[in-house]
Backbone of each chain as ProteinMPNN parsed JSONL, in Angstrom:
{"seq_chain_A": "XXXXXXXXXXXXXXXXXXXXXXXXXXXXXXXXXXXXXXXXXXXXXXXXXXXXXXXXXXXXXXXXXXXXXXXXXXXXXXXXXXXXXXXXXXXXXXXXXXXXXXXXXXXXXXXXXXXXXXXXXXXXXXXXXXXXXXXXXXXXX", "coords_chain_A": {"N_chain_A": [[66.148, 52.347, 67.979], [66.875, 55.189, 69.985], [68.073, 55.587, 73.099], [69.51, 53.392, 75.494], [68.867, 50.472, 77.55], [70.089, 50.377, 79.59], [71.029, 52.222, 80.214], [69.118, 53.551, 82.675], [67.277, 53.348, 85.508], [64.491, 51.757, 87.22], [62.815, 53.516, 88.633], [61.926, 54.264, 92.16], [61.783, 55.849, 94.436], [61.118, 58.712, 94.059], [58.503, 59.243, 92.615], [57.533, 58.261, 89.229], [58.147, 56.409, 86.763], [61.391, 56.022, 85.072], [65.171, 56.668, 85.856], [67.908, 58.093, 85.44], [70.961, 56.179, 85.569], [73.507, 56.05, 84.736], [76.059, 58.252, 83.51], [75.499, 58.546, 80.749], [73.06, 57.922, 80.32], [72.235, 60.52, 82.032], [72.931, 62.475, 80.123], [71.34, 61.259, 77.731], [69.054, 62.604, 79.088], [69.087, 64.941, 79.013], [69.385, 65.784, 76.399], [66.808, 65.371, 75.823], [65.137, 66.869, 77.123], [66.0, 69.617, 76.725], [64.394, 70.559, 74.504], [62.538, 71.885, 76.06], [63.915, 73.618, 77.563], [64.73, 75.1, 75.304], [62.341, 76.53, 74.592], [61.529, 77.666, 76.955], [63.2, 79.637, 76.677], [63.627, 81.222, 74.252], [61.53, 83.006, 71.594], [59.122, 81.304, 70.061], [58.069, 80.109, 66.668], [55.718, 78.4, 64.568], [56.779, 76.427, 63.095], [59.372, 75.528, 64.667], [57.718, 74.761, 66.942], [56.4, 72.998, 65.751], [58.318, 70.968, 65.031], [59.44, 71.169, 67.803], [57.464, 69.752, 68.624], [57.303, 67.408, 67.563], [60.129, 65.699, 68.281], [59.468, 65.525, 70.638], [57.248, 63.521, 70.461], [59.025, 61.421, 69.613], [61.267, 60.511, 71.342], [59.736, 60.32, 73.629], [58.051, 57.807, 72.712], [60.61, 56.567, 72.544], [61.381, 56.026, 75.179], [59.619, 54.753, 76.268], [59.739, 52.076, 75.176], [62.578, 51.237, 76.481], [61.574, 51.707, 79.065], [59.806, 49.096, 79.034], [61.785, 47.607, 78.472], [63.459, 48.083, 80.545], [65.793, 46.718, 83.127], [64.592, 44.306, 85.242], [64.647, 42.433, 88.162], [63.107, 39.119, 89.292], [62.374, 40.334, 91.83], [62.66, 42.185, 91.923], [60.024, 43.077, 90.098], [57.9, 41.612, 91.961], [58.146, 43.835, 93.934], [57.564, 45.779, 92.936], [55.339, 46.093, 91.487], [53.693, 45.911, 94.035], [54.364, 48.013, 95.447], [53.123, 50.058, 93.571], [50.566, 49.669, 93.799], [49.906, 49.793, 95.855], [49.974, 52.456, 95.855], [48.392, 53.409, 93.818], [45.786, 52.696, 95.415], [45.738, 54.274, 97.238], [45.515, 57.253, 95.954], [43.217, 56.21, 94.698], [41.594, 56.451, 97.129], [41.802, 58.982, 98.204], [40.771, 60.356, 96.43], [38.118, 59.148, 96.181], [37.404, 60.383, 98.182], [37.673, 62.893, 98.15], [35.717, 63.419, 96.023], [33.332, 62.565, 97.415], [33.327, 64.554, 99.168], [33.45, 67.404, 97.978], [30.859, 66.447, 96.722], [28.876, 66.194, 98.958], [29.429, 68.887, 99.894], [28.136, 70.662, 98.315], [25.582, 69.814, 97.934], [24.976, 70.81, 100.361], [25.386, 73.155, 100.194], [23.275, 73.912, 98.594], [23.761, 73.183, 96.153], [23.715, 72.192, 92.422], [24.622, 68.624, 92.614], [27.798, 68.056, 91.554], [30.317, 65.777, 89.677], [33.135, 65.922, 88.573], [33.926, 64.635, 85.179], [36.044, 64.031, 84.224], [37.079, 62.639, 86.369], [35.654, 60.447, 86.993], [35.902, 58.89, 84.225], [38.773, 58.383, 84.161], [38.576, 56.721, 86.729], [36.888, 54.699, 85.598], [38.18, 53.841, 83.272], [40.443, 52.848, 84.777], [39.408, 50.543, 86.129], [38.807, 49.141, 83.38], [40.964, 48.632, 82.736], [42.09, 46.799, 84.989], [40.514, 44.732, 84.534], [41.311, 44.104, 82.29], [43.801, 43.309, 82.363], [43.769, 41.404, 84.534], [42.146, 39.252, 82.83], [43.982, 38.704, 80.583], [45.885, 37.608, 82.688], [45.122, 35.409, 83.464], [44.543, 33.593, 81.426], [47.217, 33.538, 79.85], [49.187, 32.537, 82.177]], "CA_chain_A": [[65.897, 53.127, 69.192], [67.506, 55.74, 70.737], [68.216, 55.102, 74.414], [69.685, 52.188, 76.04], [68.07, 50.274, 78.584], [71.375, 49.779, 80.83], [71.342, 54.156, 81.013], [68.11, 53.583, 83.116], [66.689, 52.492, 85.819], [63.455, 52.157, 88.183], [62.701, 54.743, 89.641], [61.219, 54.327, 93.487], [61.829, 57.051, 95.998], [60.937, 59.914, 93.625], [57.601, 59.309, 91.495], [57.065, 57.015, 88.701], [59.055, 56.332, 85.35], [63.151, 56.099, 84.873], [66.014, 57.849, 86.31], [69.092, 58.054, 84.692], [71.805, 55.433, 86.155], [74.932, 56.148, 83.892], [76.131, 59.351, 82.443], [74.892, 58.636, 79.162], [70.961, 58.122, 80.831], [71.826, 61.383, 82.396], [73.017, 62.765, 78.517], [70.059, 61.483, 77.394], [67.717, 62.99, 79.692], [69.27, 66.416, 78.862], [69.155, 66.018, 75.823], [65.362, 64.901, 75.681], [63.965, 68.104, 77.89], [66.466, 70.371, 75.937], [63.518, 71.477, 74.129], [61.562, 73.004, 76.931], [64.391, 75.259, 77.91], [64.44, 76.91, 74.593], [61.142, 77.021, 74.388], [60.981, 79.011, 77.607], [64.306, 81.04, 76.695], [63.052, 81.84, 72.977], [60.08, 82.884, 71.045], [59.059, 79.486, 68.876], [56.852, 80.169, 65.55], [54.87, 77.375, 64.413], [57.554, 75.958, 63.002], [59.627, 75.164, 65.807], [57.261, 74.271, 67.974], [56.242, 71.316, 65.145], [59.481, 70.15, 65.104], [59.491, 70.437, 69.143], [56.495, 67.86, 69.046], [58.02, 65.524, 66.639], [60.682, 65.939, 69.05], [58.914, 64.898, 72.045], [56.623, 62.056, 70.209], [60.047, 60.266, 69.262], [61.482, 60.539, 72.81], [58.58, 59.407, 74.22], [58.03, 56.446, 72.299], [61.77, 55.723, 73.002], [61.217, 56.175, 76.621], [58.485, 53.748, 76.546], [60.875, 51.108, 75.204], [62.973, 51.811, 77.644], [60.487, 51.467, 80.503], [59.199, 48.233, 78.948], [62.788, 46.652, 78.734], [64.703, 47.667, 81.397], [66.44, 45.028, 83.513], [64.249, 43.999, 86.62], [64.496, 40.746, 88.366], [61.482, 38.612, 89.732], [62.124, 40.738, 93.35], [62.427, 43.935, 91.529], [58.827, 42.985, 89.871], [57.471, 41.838, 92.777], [58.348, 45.029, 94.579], [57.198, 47.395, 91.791], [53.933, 45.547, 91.546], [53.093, 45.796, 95.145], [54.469, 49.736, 95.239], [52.329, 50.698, 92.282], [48.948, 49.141, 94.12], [49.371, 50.91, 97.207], [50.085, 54.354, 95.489], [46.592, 53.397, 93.534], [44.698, 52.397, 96.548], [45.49, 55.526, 97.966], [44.948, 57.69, 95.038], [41.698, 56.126, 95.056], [40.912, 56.679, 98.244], [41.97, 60.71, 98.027], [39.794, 60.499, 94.875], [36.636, 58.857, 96.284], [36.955, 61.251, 99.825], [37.664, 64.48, 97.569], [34.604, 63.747, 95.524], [32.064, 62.708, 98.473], [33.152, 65.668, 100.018], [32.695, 68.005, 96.926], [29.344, 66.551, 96.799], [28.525, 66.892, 100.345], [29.161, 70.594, 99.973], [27.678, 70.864, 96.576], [23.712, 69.513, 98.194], [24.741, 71.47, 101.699], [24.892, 74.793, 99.442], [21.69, 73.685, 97.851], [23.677, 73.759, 94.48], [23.615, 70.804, 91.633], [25.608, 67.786, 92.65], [28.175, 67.891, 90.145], [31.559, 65.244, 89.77], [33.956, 66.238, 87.541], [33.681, 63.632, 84.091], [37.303, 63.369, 84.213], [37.609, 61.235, 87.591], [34.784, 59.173, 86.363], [36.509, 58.362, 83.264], [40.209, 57.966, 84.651], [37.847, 55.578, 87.456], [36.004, 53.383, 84.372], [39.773, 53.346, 82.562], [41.4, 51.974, 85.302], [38.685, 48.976, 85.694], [38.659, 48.624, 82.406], [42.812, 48.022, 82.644], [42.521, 45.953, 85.55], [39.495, 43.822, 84.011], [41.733, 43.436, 80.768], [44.991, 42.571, 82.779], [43.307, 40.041, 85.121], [41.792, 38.654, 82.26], [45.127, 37.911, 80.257], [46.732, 36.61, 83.267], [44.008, 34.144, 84.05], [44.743, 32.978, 80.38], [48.548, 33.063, 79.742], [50.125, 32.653, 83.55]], "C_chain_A": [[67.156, 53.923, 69.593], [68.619, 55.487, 71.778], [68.367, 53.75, 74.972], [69.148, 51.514, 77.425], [69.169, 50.072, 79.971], [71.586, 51.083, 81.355], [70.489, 54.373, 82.38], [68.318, 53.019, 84.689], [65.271, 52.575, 86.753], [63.196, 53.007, 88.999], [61.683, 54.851, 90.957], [61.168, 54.803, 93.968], [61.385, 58.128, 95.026], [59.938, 59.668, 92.031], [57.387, 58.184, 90.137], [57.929, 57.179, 87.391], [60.762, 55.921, 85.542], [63.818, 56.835, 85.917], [67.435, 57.082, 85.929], [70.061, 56.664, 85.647], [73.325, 55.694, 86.267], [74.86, 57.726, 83.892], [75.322, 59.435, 81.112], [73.411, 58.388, 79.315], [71.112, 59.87, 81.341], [71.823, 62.45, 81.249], [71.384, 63.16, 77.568], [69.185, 62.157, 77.856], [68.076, 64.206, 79.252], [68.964, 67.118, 77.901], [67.606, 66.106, 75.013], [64.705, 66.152, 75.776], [65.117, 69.152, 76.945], [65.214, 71.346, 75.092], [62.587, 72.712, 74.909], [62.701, 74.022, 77.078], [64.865, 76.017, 76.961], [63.029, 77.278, 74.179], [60.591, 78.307, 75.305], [62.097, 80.167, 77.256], [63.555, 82.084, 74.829], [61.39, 82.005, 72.842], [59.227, 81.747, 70.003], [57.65, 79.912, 67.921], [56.408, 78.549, 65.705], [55.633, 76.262, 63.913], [58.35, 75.029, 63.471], [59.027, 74.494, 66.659], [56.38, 72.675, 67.234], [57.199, 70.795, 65.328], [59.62, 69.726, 67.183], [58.246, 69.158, 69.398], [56.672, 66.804, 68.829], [58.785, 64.985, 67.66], [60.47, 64.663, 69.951], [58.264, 63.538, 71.606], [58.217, 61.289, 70.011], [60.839, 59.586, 70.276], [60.727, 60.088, 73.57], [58.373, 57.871, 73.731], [59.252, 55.479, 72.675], [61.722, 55.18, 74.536], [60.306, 54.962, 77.094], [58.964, 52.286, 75.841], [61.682, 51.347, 76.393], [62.709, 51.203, 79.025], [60.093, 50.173, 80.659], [60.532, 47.228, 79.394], [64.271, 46.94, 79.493], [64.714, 46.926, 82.674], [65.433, 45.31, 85.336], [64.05, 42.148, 86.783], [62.988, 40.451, 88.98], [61.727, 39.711, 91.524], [61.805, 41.875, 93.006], [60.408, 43.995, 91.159], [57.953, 43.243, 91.177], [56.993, 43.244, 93.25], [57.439, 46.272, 94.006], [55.846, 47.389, 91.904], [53.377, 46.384, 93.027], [52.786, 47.493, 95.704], [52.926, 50.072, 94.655], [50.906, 50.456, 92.664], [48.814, 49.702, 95.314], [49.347, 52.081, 96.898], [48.586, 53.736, 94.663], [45.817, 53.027, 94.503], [44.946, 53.798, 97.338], [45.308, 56.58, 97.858], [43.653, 57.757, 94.989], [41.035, 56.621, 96.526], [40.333, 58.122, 98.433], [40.791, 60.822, 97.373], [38.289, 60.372, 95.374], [36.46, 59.866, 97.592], [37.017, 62.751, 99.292], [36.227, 64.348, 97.091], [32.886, 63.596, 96.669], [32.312, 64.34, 99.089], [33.006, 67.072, 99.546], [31.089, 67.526, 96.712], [28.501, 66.863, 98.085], [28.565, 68.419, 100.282], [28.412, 71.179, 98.835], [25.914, 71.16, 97.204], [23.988, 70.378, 99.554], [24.636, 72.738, 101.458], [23.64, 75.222, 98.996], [22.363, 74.117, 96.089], [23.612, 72.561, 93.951], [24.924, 70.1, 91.675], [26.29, 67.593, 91.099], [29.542, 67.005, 90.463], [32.003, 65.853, 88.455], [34.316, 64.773, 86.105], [34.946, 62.96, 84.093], [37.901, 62.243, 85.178], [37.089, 60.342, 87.326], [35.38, 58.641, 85.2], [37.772, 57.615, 83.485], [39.151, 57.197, 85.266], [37.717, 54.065, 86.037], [37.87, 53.23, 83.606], [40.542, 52.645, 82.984], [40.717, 50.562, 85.773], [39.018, 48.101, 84.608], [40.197, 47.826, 82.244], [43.176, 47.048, 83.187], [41.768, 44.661, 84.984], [40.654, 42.998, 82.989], [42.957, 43.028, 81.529], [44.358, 41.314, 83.335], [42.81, 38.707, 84.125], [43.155, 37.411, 81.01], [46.243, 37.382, 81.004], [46.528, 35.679, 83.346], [44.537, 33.466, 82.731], [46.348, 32.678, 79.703], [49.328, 32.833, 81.255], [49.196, 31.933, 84.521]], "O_chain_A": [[68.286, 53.437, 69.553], [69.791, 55.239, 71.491], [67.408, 52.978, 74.936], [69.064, 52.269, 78.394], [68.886, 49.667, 81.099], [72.089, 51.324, 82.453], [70.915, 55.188, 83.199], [69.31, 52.38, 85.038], [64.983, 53.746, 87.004], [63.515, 53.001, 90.188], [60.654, 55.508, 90.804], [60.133, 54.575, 94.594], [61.15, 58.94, 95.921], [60.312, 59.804, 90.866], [56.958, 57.091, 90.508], [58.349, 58.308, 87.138], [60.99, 55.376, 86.622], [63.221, 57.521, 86.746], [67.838, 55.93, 86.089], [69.387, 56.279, 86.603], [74.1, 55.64, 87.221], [73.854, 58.367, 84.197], [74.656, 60.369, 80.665], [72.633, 58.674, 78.404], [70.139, 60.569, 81.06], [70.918, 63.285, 81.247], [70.745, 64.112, 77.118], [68.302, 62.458, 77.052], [67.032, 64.806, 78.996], [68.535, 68.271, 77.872], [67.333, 66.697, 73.968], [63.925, 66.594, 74.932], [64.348, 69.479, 76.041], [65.173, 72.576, 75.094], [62.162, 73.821, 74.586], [62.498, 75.192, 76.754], [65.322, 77.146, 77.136], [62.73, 78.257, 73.495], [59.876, 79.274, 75.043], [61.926, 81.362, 77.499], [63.201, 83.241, 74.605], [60.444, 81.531, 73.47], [58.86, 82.255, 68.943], [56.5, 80.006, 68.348], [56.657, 77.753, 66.61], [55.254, 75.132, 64.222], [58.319, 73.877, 63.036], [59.633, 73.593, 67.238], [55.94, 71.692, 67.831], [57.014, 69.789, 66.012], [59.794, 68.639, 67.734], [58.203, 68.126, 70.068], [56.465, 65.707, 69.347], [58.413, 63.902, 68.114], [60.923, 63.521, 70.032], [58.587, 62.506, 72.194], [58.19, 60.225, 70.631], [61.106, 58.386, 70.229], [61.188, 59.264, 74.358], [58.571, 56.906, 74.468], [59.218, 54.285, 72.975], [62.015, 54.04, 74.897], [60.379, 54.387, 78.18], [58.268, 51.332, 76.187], [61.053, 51.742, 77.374], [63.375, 50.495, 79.781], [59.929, 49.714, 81.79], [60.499, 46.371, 80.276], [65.419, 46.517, 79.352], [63.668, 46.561, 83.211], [65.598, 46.161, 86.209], [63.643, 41.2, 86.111], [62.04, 41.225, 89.112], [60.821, 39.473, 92.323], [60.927, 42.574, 93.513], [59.635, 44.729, 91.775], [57.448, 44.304, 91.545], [55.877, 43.733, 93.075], [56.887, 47.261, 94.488], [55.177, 48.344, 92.3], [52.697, 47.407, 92.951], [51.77, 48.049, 96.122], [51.886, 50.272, 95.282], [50.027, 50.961, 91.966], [47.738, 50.069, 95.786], [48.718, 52.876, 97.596], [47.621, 53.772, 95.427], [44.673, 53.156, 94.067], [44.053, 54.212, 98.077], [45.003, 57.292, 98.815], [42.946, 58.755, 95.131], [39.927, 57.138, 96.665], [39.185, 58.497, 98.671], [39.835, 61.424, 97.862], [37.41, 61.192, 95.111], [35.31, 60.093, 97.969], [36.493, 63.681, 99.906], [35.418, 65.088, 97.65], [31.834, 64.235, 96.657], [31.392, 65.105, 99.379], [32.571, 67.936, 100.306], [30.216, 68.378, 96.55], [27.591, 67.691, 98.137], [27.598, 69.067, 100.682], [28.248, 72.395, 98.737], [25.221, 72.167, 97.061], [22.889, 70.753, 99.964], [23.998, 73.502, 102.182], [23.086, 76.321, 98.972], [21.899, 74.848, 95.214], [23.452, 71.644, 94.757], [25.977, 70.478, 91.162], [25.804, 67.233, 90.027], [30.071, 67.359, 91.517], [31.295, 66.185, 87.505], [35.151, 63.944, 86.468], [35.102, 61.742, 84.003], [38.743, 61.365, 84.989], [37.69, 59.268, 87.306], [35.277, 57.42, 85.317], [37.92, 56.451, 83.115], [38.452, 56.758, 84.353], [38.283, 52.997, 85.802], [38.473, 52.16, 83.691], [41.285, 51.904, 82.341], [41.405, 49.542, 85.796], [39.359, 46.919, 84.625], [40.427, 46.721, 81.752], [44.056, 46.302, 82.757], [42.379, 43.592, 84.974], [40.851, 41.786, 82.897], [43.193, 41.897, 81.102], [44.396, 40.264, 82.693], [42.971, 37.522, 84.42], [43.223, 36.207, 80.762], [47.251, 36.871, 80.516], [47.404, 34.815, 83.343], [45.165, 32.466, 83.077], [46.567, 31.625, 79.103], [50.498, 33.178, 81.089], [49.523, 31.792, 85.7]]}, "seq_chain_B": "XXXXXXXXXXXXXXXXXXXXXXXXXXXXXXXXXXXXXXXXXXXXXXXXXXXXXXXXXXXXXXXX", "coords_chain_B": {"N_chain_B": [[62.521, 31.001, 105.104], [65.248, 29.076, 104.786], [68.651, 29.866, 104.268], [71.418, 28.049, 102.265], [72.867, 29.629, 100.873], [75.2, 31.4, 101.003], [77.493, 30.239, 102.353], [77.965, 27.933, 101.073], [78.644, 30.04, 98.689], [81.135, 30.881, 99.485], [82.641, 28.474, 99.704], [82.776, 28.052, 96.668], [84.346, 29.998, 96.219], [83.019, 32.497, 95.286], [81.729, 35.532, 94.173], [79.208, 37.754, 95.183], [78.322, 39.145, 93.396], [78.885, 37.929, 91.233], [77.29, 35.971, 91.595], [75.037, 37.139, 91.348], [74.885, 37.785, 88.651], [75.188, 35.518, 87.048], [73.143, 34.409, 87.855], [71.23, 36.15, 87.07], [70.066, 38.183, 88.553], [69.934, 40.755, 90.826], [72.324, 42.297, 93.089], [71.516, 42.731, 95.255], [69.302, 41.414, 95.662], [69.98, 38.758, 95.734], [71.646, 39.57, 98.367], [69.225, 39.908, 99.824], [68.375, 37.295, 99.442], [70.059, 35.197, 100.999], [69.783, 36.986, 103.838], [67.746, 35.652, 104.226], [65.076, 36.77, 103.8], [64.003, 36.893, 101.479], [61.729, 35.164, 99.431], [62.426, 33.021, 97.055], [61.342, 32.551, 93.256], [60.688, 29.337, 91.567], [62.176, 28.422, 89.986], [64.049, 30.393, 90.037], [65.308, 29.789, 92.039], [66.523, 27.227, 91.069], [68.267, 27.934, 89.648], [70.282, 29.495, 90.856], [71.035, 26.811, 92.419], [72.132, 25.806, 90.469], [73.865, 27.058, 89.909], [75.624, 27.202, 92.063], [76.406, 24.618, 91.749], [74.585, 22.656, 93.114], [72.785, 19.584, 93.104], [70.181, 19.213, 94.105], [67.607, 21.487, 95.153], [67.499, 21.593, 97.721], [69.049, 21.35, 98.588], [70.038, 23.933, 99.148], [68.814, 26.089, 99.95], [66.313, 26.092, 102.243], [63.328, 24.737, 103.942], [61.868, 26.263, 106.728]], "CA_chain_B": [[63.357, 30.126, 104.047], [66.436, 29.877, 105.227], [69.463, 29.129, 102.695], [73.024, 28.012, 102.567], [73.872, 30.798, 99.555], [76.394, 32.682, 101.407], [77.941, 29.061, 102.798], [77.937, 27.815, 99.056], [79.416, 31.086, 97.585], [82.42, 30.952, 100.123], [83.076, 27.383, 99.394], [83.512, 28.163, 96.133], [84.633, 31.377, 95.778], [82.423, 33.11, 94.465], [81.133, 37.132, 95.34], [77.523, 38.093, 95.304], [77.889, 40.125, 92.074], [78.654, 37.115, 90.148], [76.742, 34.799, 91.507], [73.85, 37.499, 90.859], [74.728, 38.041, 87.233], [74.975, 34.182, 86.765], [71.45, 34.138, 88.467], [70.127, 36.836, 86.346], [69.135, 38.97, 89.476], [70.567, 42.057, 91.641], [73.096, 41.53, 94.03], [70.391, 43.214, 95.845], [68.37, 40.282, 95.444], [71.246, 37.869, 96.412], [71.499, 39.88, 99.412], [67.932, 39.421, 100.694], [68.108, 35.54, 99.639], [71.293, 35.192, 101.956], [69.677, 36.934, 105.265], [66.262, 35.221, 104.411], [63.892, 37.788, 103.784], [62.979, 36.653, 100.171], [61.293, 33.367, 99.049], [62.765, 33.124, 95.595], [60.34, 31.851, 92.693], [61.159, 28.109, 91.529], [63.01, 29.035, 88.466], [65.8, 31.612, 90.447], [65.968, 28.635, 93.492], [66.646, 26.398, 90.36], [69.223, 28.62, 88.922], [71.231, 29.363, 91.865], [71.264, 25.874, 92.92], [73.25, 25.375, 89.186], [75.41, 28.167, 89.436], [75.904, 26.658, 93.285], [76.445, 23.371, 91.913], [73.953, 21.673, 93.736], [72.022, 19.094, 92.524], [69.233, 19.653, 94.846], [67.159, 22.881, 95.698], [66.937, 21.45, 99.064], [70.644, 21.586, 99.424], [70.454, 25.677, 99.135], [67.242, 26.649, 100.377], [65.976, 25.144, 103.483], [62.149, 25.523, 104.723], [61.946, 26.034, 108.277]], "C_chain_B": [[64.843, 30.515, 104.968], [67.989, 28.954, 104.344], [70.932, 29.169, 102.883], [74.0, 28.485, 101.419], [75.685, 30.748, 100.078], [77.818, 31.311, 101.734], [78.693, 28.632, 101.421], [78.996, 28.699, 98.139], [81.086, 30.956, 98.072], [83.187, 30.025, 99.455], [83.991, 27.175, 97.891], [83.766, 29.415, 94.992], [83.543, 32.38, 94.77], [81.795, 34.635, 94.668], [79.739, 37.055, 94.797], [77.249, 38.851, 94.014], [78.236, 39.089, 91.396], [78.048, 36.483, 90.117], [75.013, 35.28, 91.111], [73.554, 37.346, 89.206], [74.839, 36.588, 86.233], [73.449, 34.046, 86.261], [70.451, 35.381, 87.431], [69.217, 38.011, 86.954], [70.627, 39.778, 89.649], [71.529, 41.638, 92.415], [71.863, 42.035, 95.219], [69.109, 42.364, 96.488], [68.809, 38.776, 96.436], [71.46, 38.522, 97.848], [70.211, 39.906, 100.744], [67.72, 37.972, 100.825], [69.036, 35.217, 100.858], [70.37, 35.391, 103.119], [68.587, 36.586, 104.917], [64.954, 35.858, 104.128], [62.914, 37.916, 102.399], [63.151, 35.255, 99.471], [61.574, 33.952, 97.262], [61.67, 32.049, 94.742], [60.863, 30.201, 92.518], [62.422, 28.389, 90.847], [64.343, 29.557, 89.027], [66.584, 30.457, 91.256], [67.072, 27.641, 92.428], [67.903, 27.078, 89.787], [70.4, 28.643, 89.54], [71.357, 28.057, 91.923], [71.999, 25.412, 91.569], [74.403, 25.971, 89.554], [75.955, 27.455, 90.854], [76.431, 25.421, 93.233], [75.88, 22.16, 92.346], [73.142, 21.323, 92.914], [70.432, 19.072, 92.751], [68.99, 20.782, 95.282], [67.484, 22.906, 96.8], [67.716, 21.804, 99.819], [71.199, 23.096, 100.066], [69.243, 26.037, 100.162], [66.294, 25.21, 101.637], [64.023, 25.515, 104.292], [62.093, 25.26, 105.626], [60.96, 25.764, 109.215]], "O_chain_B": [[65.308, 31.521, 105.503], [68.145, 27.78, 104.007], [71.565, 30.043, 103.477], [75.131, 28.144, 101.073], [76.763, 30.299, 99.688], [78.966, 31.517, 101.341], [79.765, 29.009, 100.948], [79.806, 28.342, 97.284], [82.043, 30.936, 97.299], [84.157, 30.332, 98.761], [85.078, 26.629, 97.703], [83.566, 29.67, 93.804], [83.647, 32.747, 93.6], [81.239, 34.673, 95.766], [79.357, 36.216, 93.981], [76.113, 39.134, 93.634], [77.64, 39.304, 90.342], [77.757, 35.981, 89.032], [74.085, 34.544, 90.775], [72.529, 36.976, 88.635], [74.637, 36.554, 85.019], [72.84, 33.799, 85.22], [69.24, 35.35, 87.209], [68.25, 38.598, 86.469], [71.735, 39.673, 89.122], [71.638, 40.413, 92.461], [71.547, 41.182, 96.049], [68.309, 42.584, 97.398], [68.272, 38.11, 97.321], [71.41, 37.612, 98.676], [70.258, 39.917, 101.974], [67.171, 37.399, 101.766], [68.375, 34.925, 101.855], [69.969, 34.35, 103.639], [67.866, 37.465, 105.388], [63.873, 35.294, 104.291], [61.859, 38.502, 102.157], [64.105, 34.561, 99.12], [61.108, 34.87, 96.587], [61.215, 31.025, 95.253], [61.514, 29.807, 93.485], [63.535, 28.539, 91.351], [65.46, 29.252, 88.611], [67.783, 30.18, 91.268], [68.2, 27.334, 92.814], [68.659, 26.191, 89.389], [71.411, 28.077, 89.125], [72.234, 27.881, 91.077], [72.578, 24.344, 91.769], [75.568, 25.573, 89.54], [77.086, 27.031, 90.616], [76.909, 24.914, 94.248], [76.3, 21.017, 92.163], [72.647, 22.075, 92.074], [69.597, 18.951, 91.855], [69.914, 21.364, 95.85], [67.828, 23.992, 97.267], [67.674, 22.278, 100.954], [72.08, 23.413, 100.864], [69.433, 26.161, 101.372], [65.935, 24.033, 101.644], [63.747, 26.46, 105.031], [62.209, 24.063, 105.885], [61.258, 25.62, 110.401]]}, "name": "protein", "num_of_chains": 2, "seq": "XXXXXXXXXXXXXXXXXXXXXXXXXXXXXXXXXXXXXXXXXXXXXXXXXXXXXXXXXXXXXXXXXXXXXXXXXXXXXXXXXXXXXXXXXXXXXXXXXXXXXXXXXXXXXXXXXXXXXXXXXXXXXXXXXXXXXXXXXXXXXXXXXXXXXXXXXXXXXXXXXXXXXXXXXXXXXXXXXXXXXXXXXXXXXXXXXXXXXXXXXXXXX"}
């Protein structure tokens, strides 16, 4: 791997994933997105822009090490846990009051109630995540 | 919970950044156990109360 997990760390006040800690997390990060800004400064054949994907899949995967093993204690958990379920309960909420209220205007137009497949899917994905977590806690913990 | 860390650490010398990195936690962490505000799992109570010397949880950590 790449990236060290001590460059890192949790990132709470500003969105979800990492944020640099050290110099050498902030290094890394520069060097990670480096691709986008010649992508927007240059013209990129097909070429290039394979190599920028490889790029990005390898960085990513690192990143996701990373994420998995950097250093939180049982308070940090806690904490993260509890975060991460109120930003989805309120997600959801947005989610289920955007779409009643897209359908409400949808049958008050007299046009065909329609949801968008994608919320329904993200919805059934994140059951399906919590189903399969609950299920291997109940059994190892 | 209320706990005789900070009491403990004085006694014998010890600062909050070592006695975290003993403990395996934040000082961050160590700083909420101290003014009370976080019930530590068994395991951390159990840890501290090594690095603390005590033979007993009961001796650190007090339920009120």
């Amino acid at each position: 791997m790449i990236g060290k997990k001590e460059w890192f760390k949790r990132r709470k006040y500003a969105g979800w994933g990492l944020m640099p800690a050290t110099w050498q997390g902030w290094v890394y990060t520069l060097i990670m997105i480096s691709p986008l800004v010649v992508m927007s400064l240059t013209q990129v054949n097909e070429i290039i822009l394979g190599a920028i994907v490889v790029w990005f899949v390898i960085f990513s995967v690192d990143m996701a090490d990373i994420m998995i093993h950097v250093p939180k204690d049982e308070r940090d958990s806690l904490h993260e846990a509890i975060a991460e379920r109120n930003a989805l309960w309120v997600i959801l909420a947005v989610l289920a009051t955007g779409v009643a209220f897209e359908l409400a205007q949808n049958v008050a137009q007299g046009k065909e109630a329609f949801v968008d497949p994608v919320i329904i899917i993200a919805i059934i994905a994140g059951l399906i995540a919590k189903a399969a977590t609950n299920y291997w806690l109940d059994k190892n913990n | 919970m209320k706990t005789n860390i900070s009491e403990l650490r004085k006694k014998f010398g010890i600062t909050q950044e070592e006695l975290a990195e003993k403990a395996g936690v934040t000082r961050q962490t160590i700083i909420s156990l101290e003014a009370g505000r976080y019930n530590p799992s068994l395991l951390l109570a159990h840890k501290i109360s090594m690095v603390l010397k005590q033979k007993h949880i009961e001796d650190v950590f007090v339920i009120k």
